[in-house]
N, CA, C and O atoms as CSV, one atom per row, in Angstrom:
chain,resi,resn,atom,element,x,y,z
A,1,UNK,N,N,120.911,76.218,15.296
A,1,UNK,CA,C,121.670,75.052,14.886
A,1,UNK,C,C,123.072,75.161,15.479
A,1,UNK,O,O,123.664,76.240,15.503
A,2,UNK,N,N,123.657,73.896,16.014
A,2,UNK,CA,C,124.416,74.348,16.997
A,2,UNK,C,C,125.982,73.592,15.398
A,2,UNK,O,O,125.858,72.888,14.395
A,3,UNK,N,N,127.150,74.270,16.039
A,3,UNK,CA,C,128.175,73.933,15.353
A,3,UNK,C,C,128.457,72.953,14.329
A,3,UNK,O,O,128.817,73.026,13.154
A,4,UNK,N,N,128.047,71.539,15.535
A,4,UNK,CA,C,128.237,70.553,14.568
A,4,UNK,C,C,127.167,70.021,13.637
A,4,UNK,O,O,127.247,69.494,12.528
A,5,UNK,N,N,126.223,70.295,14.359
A,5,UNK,CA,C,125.050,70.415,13.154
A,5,UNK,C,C,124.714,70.795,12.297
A,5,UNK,O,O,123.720,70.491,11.637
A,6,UNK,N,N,125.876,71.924,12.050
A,6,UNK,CA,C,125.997,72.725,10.813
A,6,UNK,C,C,126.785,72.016,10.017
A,6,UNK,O,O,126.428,71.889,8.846
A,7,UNK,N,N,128.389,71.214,10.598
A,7,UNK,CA,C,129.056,71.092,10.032
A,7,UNK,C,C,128.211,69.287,9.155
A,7,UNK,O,O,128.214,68.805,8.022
A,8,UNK,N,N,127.610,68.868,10.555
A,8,UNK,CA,C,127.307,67.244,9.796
A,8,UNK,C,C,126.185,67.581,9.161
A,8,UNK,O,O,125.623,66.507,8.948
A,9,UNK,N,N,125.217,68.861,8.528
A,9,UNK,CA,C,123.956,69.249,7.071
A,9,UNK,C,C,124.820,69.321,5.858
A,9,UNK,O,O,124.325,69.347,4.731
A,10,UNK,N,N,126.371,69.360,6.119
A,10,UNK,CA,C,126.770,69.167,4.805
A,10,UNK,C,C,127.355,67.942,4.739
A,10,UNK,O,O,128.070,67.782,3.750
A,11,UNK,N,N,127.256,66.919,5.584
A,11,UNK,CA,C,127.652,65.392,4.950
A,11,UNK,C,C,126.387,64.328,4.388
A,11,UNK,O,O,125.292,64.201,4.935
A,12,UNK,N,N,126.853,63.617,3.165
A,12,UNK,CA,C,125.673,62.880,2.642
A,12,UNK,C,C,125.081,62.146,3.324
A,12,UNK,O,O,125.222,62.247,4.543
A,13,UNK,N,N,124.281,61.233,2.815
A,13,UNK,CA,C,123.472,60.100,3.226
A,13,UNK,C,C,123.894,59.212,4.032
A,13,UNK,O,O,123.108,58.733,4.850
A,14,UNK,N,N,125.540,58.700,3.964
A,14,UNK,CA,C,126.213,58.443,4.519
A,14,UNK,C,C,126.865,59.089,5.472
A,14,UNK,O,O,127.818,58.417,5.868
A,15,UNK,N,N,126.792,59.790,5.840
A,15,UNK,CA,C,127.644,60.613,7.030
A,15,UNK,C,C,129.155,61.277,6.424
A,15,UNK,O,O,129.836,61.828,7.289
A,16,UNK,N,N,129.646,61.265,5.199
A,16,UNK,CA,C,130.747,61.530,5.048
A,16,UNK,C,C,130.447,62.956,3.748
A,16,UNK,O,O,129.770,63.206,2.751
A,17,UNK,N,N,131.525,63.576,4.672
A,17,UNK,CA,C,131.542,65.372,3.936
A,17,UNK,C,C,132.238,65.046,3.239
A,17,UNK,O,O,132.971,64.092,2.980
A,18,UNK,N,N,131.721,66.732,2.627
A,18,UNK,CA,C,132.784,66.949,1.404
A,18,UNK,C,C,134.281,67.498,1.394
A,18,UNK,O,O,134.633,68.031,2.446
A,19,UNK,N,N,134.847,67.467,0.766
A,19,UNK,CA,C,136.002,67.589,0.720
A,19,UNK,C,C,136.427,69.071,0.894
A,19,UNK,O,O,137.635,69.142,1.117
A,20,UNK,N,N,135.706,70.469,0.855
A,20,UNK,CA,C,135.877,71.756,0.646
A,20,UNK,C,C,135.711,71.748,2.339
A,20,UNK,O,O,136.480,72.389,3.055
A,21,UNK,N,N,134.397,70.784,2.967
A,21,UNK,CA,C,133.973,71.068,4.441
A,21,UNK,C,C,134.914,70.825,5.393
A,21,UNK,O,O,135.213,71.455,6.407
A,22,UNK,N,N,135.499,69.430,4.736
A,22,UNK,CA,C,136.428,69.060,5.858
A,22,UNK,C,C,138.189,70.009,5.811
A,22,UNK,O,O,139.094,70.217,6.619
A,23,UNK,N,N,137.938,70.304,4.537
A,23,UNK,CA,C,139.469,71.464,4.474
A,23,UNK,C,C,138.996,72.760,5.427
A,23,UNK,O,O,139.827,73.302,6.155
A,24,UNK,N,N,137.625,73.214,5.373
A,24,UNK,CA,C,137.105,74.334,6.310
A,24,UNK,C,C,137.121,74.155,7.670
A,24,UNK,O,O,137.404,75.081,8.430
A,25,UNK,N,N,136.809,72.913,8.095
A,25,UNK,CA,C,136.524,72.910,9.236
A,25,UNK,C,C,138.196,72.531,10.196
A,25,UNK,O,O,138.375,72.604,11.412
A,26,UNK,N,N,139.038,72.198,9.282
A,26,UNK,CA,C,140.434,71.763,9.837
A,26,UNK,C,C,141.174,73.184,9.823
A,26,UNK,O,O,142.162,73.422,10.518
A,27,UNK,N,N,140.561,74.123,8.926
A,27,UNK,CA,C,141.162,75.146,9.145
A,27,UNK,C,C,140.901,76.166,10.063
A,27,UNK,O,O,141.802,76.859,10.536
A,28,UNK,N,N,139.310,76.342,10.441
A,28,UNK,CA,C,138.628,77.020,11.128
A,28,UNK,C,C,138.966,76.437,12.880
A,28,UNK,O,O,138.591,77.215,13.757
A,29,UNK,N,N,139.526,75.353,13.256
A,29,UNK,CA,C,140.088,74.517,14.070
A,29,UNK,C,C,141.761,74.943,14.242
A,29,UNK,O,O,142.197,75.299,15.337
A,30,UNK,N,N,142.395,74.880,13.346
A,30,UNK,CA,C,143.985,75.542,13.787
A,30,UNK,C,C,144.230,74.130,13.416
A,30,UNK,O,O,145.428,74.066,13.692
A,31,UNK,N,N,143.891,72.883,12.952
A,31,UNK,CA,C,144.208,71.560,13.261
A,31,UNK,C,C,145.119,70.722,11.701
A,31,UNK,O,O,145.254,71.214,10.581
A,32,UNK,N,N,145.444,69.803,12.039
A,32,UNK,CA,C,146.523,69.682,10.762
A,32,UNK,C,C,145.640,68.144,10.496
A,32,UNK,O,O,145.380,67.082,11.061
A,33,UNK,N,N,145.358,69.055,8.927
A,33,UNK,CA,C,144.342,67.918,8.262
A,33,UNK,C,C,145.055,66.602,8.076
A,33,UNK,O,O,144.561,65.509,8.354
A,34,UNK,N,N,146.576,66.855,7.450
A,34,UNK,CA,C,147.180,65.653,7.220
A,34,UNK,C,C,147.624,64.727,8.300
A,34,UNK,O,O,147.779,63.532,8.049
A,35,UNK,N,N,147.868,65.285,9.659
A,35,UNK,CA,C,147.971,64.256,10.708
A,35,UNK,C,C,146.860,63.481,11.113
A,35,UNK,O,O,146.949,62.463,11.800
A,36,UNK,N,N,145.335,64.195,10.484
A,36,UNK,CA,C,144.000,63.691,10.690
A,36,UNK,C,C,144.082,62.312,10.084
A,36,UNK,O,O,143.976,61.228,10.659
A,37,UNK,N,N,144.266,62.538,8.961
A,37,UNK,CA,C,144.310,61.462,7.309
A,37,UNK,C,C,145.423,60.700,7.448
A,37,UNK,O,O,145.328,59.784,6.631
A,38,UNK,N,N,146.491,60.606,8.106
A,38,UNK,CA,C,147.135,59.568,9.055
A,38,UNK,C,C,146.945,58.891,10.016
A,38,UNK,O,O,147.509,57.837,10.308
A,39,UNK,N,N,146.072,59.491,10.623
A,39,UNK,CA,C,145.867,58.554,11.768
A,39,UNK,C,C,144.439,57.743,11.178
A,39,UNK,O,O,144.284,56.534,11.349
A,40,UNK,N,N,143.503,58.552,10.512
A,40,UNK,CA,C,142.051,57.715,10.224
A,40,UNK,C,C,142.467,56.529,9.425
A,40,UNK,O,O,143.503,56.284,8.807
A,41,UNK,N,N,141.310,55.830,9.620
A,41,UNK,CA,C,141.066,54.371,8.357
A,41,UNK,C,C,140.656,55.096,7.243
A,41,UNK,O,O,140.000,56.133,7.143
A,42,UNK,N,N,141.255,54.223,6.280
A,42,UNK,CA,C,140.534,55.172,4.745
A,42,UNK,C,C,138.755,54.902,4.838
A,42,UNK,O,O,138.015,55.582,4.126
A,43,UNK,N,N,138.389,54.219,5.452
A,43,UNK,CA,C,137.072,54.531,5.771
A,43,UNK,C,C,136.616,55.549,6.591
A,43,UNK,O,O,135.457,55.909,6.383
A,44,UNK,N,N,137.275,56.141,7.529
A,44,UNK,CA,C,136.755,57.463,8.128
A,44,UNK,C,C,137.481,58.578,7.700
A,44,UNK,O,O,136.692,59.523,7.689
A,45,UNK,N,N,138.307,58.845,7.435
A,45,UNK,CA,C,139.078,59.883,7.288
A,45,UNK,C,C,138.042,60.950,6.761
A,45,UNK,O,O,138.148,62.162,6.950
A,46,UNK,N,N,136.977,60.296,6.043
A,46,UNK,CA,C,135.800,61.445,5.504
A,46,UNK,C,C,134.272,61.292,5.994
A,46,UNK,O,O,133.289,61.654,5.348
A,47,UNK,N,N,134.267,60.612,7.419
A,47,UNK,CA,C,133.101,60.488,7.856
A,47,UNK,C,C,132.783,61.541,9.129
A,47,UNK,O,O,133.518,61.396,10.105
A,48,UNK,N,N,131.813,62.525,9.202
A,48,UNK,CA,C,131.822,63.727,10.054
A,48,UNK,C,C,131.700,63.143,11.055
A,48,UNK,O,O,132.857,63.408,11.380
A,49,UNK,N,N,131.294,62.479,12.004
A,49,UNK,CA,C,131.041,62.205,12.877
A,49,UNK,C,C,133.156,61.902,13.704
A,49,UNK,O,O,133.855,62.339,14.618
A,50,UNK,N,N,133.217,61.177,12.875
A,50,UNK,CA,C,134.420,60.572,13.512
A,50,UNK,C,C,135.483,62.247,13.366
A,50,UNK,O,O,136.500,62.420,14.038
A,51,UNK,N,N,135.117,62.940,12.697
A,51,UNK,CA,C,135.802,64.699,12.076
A,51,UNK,C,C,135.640,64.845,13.465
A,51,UNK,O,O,136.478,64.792,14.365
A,52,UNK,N,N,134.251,65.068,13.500
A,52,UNK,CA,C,134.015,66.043,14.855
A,52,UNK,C,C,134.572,65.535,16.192
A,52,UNK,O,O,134.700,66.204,17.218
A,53,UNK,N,N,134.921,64.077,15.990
A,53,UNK,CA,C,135.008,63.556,17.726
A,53,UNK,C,C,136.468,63.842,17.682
A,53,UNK,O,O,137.170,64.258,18.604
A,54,UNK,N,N,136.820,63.543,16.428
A,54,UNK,CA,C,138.851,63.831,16.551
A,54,UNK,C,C,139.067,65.817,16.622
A,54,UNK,O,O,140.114,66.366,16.277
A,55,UNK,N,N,138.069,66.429,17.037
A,55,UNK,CA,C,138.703,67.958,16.751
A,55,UNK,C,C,137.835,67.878,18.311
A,55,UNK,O,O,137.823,69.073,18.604
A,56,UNK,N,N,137.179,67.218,19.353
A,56,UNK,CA,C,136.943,67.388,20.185
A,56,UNK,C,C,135.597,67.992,20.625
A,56,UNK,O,O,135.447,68.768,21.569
A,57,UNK,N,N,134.606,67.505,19.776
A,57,UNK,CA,C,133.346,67.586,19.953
A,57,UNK,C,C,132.316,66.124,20.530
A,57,UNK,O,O,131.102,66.249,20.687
């Protein structure tokens, strides 16, 4: 299972993680969650897909 496939088995039905995943994965990245959650729509800010394309996957 490759990276992000790990990271998007923990987002729901909807595509959007949890809140512990996306603090892990911003940290495991070096990346600053809160400039993430500024720039997203409050509709993505918690959808993995759009996680993974903004950390460069």
């Amino acid at each position: 299972m490759s990276y992000e496939e790990s990271f998007l088995s923990t987002c729901d039905a909807e595509g959007k993680a949890p809140s512990w995943a996306i603090k892990q994965i911003f940290e495991e990245h070096s990346s600053d969650l809160d400039e993430f959650i500024g720039l997203a729509t409050p509709q993505e800010w918690d959808d993995g897909k759009t996680i993974l394309h903004y950390l460069g996957y």
